[in-house]
N, C-alpha and C positions, 0 to 999 in steps of 0.2 A: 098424301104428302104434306107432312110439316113444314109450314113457310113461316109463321112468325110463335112465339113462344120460346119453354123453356125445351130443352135439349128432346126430341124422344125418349121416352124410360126402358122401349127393346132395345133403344140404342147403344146402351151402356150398362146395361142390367147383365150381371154370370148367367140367369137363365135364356137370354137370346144367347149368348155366345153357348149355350150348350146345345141348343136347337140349330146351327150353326155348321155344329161342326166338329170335329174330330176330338178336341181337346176341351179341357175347361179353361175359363178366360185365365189370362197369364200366361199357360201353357205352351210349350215348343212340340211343333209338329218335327222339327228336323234339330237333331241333338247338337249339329253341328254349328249354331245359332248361340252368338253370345248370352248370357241372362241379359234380362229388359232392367233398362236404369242402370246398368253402368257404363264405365267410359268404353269398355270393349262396342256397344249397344252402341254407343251416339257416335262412334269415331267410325262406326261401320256406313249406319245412315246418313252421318259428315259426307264421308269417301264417297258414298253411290250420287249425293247431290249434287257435288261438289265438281268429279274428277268422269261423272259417265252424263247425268240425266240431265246440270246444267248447262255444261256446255254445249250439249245436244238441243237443248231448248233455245240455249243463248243462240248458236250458228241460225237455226230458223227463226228468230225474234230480226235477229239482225240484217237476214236476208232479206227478211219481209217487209221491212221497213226499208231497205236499200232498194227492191222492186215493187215494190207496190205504197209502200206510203202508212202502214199500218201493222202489227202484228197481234197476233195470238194467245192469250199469256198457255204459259206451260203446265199450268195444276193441272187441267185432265191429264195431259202424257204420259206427266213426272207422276202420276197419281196410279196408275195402270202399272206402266213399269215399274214404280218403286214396291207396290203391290206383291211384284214376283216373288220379292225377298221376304216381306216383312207378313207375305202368307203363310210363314212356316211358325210366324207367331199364334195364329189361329185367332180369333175373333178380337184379340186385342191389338192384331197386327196393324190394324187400323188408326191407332196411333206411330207409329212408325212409318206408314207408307203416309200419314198428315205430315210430318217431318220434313220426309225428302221434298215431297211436291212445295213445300215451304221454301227449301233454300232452293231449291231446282228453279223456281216458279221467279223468286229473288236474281237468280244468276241471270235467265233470261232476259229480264225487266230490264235491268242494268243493261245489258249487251244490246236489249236494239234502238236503246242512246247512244249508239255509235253515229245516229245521223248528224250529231251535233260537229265532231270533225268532219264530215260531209260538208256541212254549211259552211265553217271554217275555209274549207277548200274552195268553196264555188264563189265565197263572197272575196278570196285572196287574201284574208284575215292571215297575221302571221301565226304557226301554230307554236303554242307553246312544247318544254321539253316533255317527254310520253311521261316520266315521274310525277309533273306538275299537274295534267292532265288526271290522272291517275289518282291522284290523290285529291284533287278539286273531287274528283266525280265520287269519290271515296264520301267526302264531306258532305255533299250532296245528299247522295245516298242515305247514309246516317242518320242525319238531321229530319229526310222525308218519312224513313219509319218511326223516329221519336214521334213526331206530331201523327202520323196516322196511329202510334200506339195512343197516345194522347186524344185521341178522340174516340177510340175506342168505347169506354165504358157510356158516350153518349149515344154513341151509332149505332151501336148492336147490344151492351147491356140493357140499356133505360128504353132507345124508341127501339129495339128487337126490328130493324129492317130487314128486309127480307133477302138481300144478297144473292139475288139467282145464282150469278155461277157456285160462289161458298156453298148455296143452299146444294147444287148438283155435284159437288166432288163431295161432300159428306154422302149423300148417296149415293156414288160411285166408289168409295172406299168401304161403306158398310156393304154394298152389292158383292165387291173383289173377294169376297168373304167363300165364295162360291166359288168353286175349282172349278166347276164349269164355265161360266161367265166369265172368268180368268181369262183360259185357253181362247176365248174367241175373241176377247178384246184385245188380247194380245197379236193372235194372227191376223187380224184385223188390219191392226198396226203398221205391222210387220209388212203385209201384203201392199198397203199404200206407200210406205216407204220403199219398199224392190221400185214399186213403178213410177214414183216419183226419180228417183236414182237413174232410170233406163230413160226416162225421158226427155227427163237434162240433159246425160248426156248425148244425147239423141239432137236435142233440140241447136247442141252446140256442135255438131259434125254433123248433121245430114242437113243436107242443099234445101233439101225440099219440107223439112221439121222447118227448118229456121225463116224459109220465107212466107210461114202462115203464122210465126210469130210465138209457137207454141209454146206455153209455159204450166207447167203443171203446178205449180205453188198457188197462181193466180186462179186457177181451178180446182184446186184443191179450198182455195177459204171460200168459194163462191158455193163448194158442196156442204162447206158451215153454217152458211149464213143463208142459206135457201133461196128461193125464183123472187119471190119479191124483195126482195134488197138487190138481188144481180142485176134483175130484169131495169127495177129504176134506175140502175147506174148506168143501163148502156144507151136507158130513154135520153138518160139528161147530156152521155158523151154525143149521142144523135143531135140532139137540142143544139148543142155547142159547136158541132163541125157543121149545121146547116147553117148557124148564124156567123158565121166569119165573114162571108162579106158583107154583111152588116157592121159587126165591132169596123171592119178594115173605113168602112163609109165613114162613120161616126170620129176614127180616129182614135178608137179604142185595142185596136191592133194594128200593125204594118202588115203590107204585103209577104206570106211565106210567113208570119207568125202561128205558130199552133192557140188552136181557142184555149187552152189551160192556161194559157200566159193572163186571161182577164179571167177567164170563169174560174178559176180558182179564189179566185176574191168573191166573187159574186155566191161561190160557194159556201166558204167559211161564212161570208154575213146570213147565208142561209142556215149555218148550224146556227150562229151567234142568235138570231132570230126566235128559232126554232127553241132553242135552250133559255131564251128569254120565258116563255110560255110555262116549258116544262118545269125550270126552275122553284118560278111562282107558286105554279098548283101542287110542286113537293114542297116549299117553304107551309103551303096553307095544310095540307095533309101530316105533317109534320106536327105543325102545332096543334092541329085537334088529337092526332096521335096520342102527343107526349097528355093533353088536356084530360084524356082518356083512360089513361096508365091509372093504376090504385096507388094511394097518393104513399103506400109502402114502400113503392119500387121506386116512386120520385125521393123519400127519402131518406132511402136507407143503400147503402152502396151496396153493389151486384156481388153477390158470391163467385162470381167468373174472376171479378177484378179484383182479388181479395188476394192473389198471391202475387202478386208485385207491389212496388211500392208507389202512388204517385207522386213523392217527391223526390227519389230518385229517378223516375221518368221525365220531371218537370227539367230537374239537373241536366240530365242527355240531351233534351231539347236544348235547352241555355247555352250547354255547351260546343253542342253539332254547329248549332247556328252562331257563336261564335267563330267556333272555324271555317265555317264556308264562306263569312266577309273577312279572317285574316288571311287565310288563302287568295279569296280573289283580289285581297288590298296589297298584301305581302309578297306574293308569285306572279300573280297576272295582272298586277298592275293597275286595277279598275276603282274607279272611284267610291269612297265608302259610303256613299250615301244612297245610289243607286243598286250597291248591294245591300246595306240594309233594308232595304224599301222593299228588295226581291225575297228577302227573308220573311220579311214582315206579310207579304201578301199572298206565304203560304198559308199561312193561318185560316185566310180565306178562302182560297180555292181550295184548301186538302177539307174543308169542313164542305163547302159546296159539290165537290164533285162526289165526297164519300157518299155523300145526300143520294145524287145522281145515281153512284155506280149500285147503293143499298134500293132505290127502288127502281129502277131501268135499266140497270148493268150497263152505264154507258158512263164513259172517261172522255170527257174530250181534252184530254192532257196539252194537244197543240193549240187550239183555242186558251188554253190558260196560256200561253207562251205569245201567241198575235195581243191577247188583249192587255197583257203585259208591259207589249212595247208600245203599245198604242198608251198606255199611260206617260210607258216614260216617256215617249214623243213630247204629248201633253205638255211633259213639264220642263220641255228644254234640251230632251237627249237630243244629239244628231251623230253621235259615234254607231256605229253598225257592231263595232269590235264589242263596245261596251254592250249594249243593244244583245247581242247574244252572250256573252258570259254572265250578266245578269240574269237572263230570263230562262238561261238554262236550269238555274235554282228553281225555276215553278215548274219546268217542264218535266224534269228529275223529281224532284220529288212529291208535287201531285202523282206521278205514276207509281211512286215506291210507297205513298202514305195511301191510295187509296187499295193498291194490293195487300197490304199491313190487314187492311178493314176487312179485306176480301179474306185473307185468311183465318184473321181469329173469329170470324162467321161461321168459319169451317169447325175452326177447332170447339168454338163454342156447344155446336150443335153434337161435335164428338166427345165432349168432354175430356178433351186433350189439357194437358199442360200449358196455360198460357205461357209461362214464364222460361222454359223451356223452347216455343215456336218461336218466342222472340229469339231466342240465341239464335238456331237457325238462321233464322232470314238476317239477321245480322252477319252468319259468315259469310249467308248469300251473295251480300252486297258488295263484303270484301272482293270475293270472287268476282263478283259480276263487275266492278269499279274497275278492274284489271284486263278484263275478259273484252272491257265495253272497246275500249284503249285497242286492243292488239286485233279485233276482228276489223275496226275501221281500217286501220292500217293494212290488214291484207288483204280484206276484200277490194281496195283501192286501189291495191299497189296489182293483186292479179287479175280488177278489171277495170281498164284507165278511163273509160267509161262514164263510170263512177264520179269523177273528177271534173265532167265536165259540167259547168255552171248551166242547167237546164232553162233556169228564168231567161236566158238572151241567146239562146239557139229558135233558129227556125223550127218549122215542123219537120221538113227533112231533116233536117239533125239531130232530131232526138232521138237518144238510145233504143233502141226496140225492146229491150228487155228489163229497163230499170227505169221505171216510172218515178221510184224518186219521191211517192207527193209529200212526207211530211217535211223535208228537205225542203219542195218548193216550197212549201207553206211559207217557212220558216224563214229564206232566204227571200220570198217574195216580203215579210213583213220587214223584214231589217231596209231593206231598197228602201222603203219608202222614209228611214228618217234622214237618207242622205239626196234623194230624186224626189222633190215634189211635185208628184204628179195628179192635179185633183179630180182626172178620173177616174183614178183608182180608190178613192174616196168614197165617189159616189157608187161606185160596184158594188161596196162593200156595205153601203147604204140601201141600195136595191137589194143584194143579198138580204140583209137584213128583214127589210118590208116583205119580199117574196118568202123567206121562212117562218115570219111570225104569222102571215097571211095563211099560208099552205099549215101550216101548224093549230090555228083555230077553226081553218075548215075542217079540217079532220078530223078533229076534237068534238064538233056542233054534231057533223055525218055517222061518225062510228058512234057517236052517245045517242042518236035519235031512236027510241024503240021501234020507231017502225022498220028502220034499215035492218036495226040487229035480229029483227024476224024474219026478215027480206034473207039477209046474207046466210042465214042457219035452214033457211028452208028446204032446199035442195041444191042440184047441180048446179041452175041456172042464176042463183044467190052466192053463192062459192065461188063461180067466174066472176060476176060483176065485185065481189069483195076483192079478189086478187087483180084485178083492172084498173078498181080504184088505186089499192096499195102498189103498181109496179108502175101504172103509165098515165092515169088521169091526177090522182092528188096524192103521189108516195110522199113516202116519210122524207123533210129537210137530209136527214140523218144519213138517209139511204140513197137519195138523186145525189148530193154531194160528191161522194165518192165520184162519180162520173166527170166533175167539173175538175178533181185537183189529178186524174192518171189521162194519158193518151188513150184513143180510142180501142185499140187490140185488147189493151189491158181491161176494158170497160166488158170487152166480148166474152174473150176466158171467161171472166167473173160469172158474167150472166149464164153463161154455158155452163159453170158448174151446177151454180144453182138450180140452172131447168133441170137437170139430170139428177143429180140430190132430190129434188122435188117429187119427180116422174117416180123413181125408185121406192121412195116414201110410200107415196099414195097407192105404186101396187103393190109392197112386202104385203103379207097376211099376215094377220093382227096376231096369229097363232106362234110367230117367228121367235117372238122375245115378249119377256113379263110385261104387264101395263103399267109398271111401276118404273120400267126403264126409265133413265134418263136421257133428255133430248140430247144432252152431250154423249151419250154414250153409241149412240143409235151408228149403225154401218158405215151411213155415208159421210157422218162425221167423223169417224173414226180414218176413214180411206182418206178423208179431205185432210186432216191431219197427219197423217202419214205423207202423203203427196208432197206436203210442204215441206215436213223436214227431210224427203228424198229427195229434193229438191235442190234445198237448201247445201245435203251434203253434195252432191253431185257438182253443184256452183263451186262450192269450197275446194273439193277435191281436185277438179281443174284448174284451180286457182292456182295451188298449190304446186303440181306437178309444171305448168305454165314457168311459175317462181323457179322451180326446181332445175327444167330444161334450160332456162335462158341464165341461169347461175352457171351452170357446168359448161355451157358452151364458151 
């Protein structure tokens, strides 16, 4: 498997595609198939992104982040599904089915930034009209793929990092090539989505589904994300519901508080920590990297980047971000300098976290948005209103620039059209700016739930089903520039020290050769590796989660993951290729499914809910 370099040459070569498969490259397997490259072609891949595969992605992006605190992105799904179609192109369909998962992947992204009128709602913020709204997030949007286009040719042309997920849907698109491997990733799919759908609505009419809490979305991404990342989330919700009356002693919670009300502080300073660490040793890998490179490729511009232009890209940016401070100075009213300031310090985190997401696959998009207002604090903010329309510029668009990165990794290694994926995810976002707007609105309005400000409910009152966390996150950081409270400070301060802490021991342990001959030796090295990684020194990254969702939500997770795990370790190796992708594999495939059956199930009751109490 190709991780860093130029494209594979089977990859794009007429003689793979003729080893392949039915046709020669270019070729139509099914007559009824526009020709490739004209508008009939892109107005087809437009439609299935657009009007099937993002909304479909957006409903679950958005769900996920309404009940759990986080989502998905949509490349694998929109990448599988779009496949259906653009395998009638036959080995070059693979550009086409990069397309849809583009704008599909786009729509998504957009839509589960609905938690931002979330926040709006629980902090009592006035909302503005859905147009304004709509079009701020429009500007937003725009401005975050101009600079992730804009750092493109440094991220993936010059230092070629390695983009796992990018690197795994270029292989699961060149894979879709296979009519075989089609039909089973599809039923796959398909099969987790039926039971995702049955379970919701299961979960939401039967007495006894509902009072074990059961959510299949929340076990469905615990079947993604495997036992040690679930296992550590339900150590650290364990950790946090025995210390309560501790905080309660201390005066770091009231009586009837839920522990997430402080350990979610104490959480983020443990990513913050943690990323402190990680950051460093990608800045210092980085620079020996680029040190590295043949001083041709440091000075001669990438053949990738050669079909756009970068001073019409320079333009876009200048532009985007102009209008995301006339908008927020002109419509919402927010002071221009706190918006510029929030423009200004994309630059920074869309180059930081690209860093991130190219060599650990990790965004922490809500930390660029806490540390954000911990600036503006710094310098004098105490508006909460301002405080989130500001900082939704970083939180927007580090997640639209560093998906941008994520995709032209993809397309890079395909040999796709850059200038072409850009259009896509440009209409993505159109869609998705729109899409983001109209699912907050109805997911809120068909569950009032939603609405309720989670940071100052008890533990009995919190929703059973909608954890909510990058909401609390969010809403937890705005509180603090109007309630000065300086123990939340210090949580955030301890977070801190316990994830840089927990971060360099694991870094000393997993680098000791004698561990890494210990942990590879047999059975009884493989348990004590997974011991360490879920309940003695897991990852900041992965106990976290635990500190910002209520404890059932901590359970699910872990329980998908055991089960994911279990499943893994007894398929027989003889099941699927060794070249599979870990994205591709069963039980991510059913975890994924689960979610967005999930997600439609939520929706759908929503809906008919809206429907019943309109008519009556």
């Amino acid at each position: 498997m190709t991780a860093v370099g130029r494209p594979p040459q089977d990859a794009t070569s007429p003689a793979h595609a003729g080893r392949l498969g039915a046709t020669a490259a270019g070729g139509r397997r099914w007559a009824w198939l526009p020709e490739q490259g004209g508008w009939k072609y892109h107005a087809l891949l437009g439609a299935i992104g657009v009007l099937v595969l993002g909304p479909l992605g957006g409903i679950a992006a958005a769900y996920m982040n309404f009940s759990l605190g986080f989502f998905v992105g949509g490349q694998v799904l929109a990448g599988i599904l779009g496949s259906t179609v653009t395998y009638g192109y036959g080995a070059d369909g693979r550009h086409g089915a990069n397309y849809i998962q583009t704008i599909a992947a786009s729509v998504a992204g957009m839509s589960g930034m609905a938690v931002v009128i979330q926040a709006m709602t629980w902090m009592g913020l006035p909302e503005p009209p859905i147009w304004q709204l709509m079009l701020y997030m429009l500007c937003v949007g725009m401005f975050g793929v101009g600079v992730g286009m804009l750092y493109t040719p440094i991220l993936v042309d010059r230092l070629q990092l390695t983009f796992p997920s990018g690197l795994a849907v270029a292989n699961i698109l060149r894979a879709l090539t296979d009519p075989v491997l089609l039909r089973q990733s599809v039923s796959r799919l398909a099969g987790g989505t039926v039971l995702g759908i049955v379970s919701g609505i299961g979960a939401a009419r039967v007495e006894r589904l509902a009072a074990i809490d059961l959510s299949a979305s929340t076990f469905g991404a615990g079947m993604i994300v495997g036992a040690r990342i679930g296992v550590a989330a339900l150590v650290a919700g364990l950790a946090g519901q025995a210390l309560i009356p501790f905080f309660v002693s201390i005066g770091w919670l009231a009586p009837g508080d839920p522990f997430r009300k402080i350990t979610f502080l104490i959480a983020l300073g443990m990513i913050m920590g943690a990323a402190l660490l990680d950051i460093s040793l990608i800045l210092l890998k980085v620079y020996r990297h680029g040190r590295q490179l043949p001083a041709r490729i440091r000075r001669e511009p990438s053949a990738a980047a050669g079909d756009g232009s970068l001073w019409r890209m320079v333009a876009w940016v200048l532009f985007w971000g102009l209008a995301v401070v006339a908008v927020g100075v002109g419509l919402l009213h927010q002071p221009a300098g706190y918006m510029v300031l929030a423009v200004l310090l994309v630059f920074v985190f869309a180059m930081v976290n690209g860093i991130s997401v190219g060599m650990v696959d990790q965004n922490p998009i809500s930390s660029a948005f806490v540390l954000s207002v911990i600036l503006m604090a710094a310098l004098g903010l105490r508006d909460p209103n301002v405080g989130l329309i500001a900082a939704t510029v970083l939180l927007v668009s580090t997640s639209e620039a560093c998906d941008m990165q994520q995709d032209r990794s993809t397309g890079w290694r395909l040999g796709t059209s850059r200038t072409v994926q850009f259009r896509f995810q440009v209409a993505g976002i159109v869609a998705g700016a729109v899409l983001a707007v109209l699912f907050a609105r109805l997911f809120m309005r068909a569950y009032p739930a939603l609405a309720l400000d989670q940071t100052v409910l008890s533990a009995g009152e919190q929703p059973q089903h909608w954890a909510s966390a990058m909401t609390y996150k969010i809403v937890g950081a705005l509180r603090g520039l109007t309630n000065d409270l300086p123990h939340q400070r210090t949580a955030v301060v301890l977070g801190i020290v316990l994830g840089l802490a927990t971060a360099v021991l694991r870094l000393l342990v997993k680098s000791w050769p004698r561990y890494q001959r210990f942990a590879r030796a047999g059975r009884g090295g493989r348990v004590a590796d997974f011991l360490l990684d879920a309940v003695l020194l897991p990852s900041p990254y992965a106990s976290s989660f635990g500190g910002f969702v209520n404890l059932p939500t901590s359970a699910w997770f872990a329980l998908g993951g055991v089960v994911a795990s279990l499943l893994n370790r007894l398929r027989n190796p003889g099941d699927a290729p060794d070249t599979l992708p870990e994205d591709m594999s069963t039980t991510s495939l059913v975890g994924g499914g689960l979610i967005a059956g999930d997600a439609l199930a939520a929706l759908g009751l929503g809906i008919a809910g809206l429907l019943f109490t309109a008519l009556r």
